[in-house]
C-alpha positions as CSV (number, residue, x, y, z in Angstrom):
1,X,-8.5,31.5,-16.6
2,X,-7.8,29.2,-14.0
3,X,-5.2,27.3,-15.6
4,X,-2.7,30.6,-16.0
5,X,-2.9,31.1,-12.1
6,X,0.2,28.6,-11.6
7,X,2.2,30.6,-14.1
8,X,0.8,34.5,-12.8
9,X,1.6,33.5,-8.9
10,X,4.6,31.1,-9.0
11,X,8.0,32.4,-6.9
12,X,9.4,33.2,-10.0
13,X,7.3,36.3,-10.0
14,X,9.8,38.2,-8.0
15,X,12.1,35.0,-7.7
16,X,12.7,34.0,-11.4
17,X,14.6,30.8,-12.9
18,X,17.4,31.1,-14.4
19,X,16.0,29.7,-18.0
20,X,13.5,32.5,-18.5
21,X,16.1,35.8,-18.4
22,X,14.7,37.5,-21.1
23,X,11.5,38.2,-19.4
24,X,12.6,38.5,-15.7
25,X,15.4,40.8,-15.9
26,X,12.8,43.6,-15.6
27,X,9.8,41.3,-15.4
28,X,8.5,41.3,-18.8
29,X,8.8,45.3,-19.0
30,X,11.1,47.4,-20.7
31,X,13.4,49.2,-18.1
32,X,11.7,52.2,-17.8
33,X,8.4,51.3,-17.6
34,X,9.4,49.1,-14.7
35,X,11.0,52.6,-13.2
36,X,7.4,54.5,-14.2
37,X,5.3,51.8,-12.4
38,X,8.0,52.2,-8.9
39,X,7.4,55.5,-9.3
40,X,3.2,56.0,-10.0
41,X,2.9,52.9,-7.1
42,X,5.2,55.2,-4.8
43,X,3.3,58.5,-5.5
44,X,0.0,56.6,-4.8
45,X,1.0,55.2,-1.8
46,X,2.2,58.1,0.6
47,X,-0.4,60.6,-1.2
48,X,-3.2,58.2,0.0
49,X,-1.9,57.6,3.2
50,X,-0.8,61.5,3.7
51,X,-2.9,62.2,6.7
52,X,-2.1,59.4,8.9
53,X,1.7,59.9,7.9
54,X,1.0,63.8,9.4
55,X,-0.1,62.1,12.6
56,X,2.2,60.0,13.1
57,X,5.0,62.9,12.5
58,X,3.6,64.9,15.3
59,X,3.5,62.0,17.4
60,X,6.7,61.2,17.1
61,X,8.2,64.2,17.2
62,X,7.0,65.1,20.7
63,X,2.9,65.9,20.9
64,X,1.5,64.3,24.4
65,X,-2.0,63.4,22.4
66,X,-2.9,60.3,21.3
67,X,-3.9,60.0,17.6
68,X,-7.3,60.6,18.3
69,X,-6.8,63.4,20.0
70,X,-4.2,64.7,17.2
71,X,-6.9,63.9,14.5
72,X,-9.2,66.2,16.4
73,X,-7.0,68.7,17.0
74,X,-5.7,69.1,13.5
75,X,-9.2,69.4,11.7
76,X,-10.4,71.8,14.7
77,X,-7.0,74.6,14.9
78,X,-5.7,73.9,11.0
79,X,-8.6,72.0,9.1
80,X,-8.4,69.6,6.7
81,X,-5.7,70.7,4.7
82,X,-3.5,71.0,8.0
83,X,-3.4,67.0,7.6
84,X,-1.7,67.8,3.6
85,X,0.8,70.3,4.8
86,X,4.1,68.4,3.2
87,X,2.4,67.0,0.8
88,X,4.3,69.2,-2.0
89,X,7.9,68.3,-0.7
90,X,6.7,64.5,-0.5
91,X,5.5,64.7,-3.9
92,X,8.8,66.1,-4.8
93,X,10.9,62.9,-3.5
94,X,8.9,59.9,-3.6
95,X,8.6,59.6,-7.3
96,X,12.6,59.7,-8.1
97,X,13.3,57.6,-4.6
98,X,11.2,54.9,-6.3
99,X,12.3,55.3,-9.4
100,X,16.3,55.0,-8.3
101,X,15.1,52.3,-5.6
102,X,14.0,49.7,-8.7
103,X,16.4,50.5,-11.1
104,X,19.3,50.1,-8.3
105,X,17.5,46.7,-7.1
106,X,17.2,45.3,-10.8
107,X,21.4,46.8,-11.6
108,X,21.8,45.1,-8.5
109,X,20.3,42.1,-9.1
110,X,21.8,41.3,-12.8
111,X,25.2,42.3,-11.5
112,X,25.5,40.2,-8.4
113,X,23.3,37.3,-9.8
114,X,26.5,35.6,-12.1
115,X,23.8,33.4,-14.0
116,X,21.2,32.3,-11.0
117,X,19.1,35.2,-10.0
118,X,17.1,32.8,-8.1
119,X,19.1,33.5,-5.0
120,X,17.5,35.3,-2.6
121,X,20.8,36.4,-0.8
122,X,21.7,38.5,-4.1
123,X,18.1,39.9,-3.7
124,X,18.6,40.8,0.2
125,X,21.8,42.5,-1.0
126,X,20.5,44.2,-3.9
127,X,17.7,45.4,-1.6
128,X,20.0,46.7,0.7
129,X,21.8,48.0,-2.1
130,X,18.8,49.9,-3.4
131,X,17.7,51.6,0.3
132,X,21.1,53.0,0.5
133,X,20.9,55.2,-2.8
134,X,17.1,55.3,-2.7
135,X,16.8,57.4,0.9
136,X,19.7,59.6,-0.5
137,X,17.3,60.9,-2.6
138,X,14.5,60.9,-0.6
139,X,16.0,62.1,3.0
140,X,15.9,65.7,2.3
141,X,12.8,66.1,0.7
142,X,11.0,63.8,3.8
143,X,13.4,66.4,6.2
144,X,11.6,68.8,4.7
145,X,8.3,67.2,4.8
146,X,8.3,66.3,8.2
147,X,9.3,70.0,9.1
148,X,6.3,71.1,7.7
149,X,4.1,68.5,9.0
150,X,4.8,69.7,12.6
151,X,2.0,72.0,14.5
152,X,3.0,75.6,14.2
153,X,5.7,75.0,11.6
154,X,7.1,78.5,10.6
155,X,7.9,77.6,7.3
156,X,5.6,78.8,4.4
157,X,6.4,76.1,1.5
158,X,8.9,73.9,0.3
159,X,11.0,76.6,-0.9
160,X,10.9,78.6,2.1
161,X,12.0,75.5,4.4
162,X,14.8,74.7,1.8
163,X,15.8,78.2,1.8
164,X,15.8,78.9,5.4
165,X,17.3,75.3,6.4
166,X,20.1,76.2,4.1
167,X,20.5,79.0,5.7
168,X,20.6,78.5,9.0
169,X,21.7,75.1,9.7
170,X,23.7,74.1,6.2
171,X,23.4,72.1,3.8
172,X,24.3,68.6,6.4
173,X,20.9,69.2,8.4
174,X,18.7,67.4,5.4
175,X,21.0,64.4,6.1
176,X,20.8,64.5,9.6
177,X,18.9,61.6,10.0
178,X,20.3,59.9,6.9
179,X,22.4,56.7,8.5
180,X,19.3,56.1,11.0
181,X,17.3,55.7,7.7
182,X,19.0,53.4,6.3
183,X,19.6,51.6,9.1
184,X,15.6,51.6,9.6
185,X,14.9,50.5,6.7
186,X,17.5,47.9,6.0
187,X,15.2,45.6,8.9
188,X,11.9,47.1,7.6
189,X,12.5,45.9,3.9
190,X,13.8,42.5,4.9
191,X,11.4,41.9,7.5
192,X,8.9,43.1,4.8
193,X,9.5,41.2,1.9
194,X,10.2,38.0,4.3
195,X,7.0,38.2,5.0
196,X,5.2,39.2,1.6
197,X,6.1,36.7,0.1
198,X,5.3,33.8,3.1
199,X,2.1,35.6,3.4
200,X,1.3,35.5,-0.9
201,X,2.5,31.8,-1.2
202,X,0.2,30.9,1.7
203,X,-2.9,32.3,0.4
204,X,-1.4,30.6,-3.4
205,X,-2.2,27.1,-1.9
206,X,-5.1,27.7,0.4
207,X,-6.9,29.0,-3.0
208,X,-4.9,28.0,-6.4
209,X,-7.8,28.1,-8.5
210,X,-9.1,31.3,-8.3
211,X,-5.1,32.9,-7.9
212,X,-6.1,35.2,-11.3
213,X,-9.2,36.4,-10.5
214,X,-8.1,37.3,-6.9
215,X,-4.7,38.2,-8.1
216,X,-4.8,42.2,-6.6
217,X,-6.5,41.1,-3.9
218,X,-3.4,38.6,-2.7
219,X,-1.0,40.9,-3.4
220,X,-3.2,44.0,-1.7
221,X,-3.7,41.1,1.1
222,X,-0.2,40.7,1.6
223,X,1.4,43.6,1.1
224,X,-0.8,44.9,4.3
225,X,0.3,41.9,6.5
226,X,3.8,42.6,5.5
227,X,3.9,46.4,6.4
228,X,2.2,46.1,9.6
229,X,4.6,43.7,10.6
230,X,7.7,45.4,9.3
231,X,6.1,49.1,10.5
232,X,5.9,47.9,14.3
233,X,9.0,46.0,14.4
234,X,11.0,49.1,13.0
235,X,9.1,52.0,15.0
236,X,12.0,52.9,17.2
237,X,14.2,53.8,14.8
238,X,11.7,56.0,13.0
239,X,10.7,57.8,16.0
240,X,15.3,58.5,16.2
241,X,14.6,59.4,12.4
242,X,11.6,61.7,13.2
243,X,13.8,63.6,15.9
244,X,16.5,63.9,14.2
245,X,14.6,65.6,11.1
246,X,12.9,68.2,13.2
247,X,15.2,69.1,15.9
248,X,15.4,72.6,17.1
249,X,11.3,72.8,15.6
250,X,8.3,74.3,17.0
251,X,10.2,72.7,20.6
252,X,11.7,69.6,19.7
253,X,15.3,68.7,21.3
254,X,18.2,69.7,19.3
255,X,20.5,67.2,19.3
256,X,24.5,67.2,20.0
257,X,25.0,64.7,16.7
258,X,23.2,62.7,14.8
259,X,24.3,59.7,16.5
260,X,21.3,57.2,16.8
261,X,22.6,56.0,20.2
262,X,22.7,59.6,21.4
263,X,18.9,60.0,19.9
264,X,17.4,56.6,21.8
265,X,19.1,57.6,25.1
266,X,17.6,60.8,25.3
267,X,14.3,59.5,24.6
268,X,14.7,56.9,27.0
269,X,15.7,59.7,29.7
270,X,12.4,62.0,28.9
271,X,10.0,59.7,27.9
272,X,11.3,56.1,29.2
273,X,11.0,53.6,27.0
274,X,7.7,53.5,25.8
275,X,8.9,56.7,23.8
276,X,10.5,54.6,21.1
277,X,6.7,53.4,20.5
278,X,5.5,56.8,20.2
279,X,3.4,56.9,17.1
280,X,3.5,53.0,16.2
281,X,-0.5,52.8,15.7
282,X,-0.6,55.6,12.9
283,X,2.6,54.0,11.7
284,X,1.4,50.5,11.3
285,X,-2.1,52.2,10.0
286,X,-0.1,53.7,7.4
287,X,2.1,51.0,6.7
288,X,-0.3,48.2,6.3
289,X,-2.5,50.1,3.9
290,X,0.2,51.7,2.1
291,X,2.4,48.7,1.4
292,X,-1.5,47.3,-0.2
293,X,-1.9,50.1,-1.8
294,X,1.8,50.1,-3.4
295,X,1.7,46.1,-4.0
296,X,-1.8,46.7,-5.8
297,X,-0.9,49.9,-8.1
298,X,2.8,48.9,-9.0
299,X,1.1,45.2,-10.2
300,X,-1.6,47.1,-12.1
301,X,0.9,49.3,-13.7
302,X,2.6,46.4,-14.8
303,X,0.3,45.1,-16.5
304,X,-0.7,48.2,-18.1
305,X,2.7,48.3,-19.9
306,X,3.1,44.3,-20.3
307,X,-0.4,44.5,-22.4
308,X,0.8,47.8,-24.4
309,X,4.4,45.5,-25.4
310,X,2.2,42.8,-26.4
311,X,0.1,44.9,-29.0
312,X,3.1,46.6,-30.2
């Protein structure tokens, strides 16, 4: 077992040579299955890590309590199913937003490559690439999540905020918050991978010889450093994101535009500046989990279908 770790952990893992195509244009997988395993890692990741992401919305979007005090008062007015409300419209975008975020990244990546997709300035770009049409499918569906995340939301479903959104604030409100998104998560997924991958090659060569048997475990490890990090450094722009998505709701600000300047002075001017931070602890405790979480399952899945090819 020991002498496969070299060959399971090596760069070429996300970083492949350019003498072993056949296998790393979608990693050893046919092309859907790498979409299905994006897409089951995505789903598992946010429906875990549901609750905190409720937290953190109501944080953000305005609620004086800490996240204690949020926890509490969730489970004591709304229960527990108060920390799920959303959970239907999440459901709803996460799985295709995953599934157009790989396929864009590896259409991307064999595009740009031109014979070495060992370059990991075609994989920044591909990544940026693959936000950008990824959170157009995903924006609306977390507009509407968010919306129903908030305390005293009026809405009654998923259907009932779509409905009512349409018609009272047109179709542009579910993209309200669209160019901060992608302008979030640009930094978040570079910062995020950056560090991935530092973090996964420096636990490859403090332990080499046990890399397979500890293989989910370095990628859960990780994946966890790497979305704290990423979550806290890009908290700002989420809490913009956040109050852009539920403006005019249960009290929040409605905003002029959708202008992210406009967004961080205003916060500035009510809350000062340590309003950008509003809700980074539940964002890093959801981050850091989630991104382990995600690592682990979309690995798993992986190998799932690599071990199904190799019977057929």
């Amino acid at each position: 077992m020991a002498t496969d770790a070299p060959a399971k952990f090596r760069r070429p893992e996300l970083f492949p040579s350019a003498g072993d195509l056949s296998v790393a244009q979608h990693d050893g997988l046919r092309f859907w299955q790498f979409m299905v395993a994006g897409s089951v890692a995505g789903l598992v990741e946010h429906t875990a890590m549901f609750p905190v992401d409720t937290l953190k919305t109501r944080m953000q979007a305005g609620s004086p309590l800490g996240m204690r005090q949020s926890l509490r008062a969730v489970l004591s007015l709304e229960g527990t199913l108060g920390l799920y409300r959303g959970l239907g419209a999440m459901s709803l975008g996460a799985g295709p937003a995953h599934a157009v975020y790989f396929s864009v990244y590896e259409l991307s990546k064999e595009s740009l490559a031109r014979g070495n997709p060992n370059n990991p300035v075609v994989h920044a770009a591909s990544g940026i690439l693959a936000t950008v049409a990824s959170d157009a499918v995903f924006t609306p569906m977390d507009t509407v999540k968010q919306r129903l995340q908030l305390k005293g939301s009026p809405y009654r479903g998923v259907m009932d905020c779509v409905a009512r959104v349409l018609r009272e604030e047109g179709f542009r409100a579910f993209f309200a918050s669209y160019k901060t998104t992608v302008v979030m998560n640009a930094p978040y997924t570079a910062v995020h991978f950056a560090t991935y991958e530092a973090a996964k090659r420096g636990m490859r060569e403090i332990s080499p010889d046990s890399a397979t048997d500890e293989r989910l475990v370095v990628h859960a490890t990780a994946g966890a450093v790497a979305g704290a990090l990423a979550a806290a450094v890009t908290t700002p722009l989420d809490v913009v994101k956040t109050q852009l998505q539920c403006q005019g709701v249960c009290g929040c600000d409605r905003f002029s535009s959708s202008s992210t300047s406009e967004v961080i002075r205003a916060i500035i001017r009510r809350d000062g500046y340590t309003g950008l931070m509003r809700g980074w602890k539940p964002r890093m405790l959801f981050h850091a989990p989630a991104a382990a979480i995600c690592w682990s399952t979309y690995e798993a899945t992986k190998s799932f279908f690599q071990k199904l090819n190799d019977q057929k």
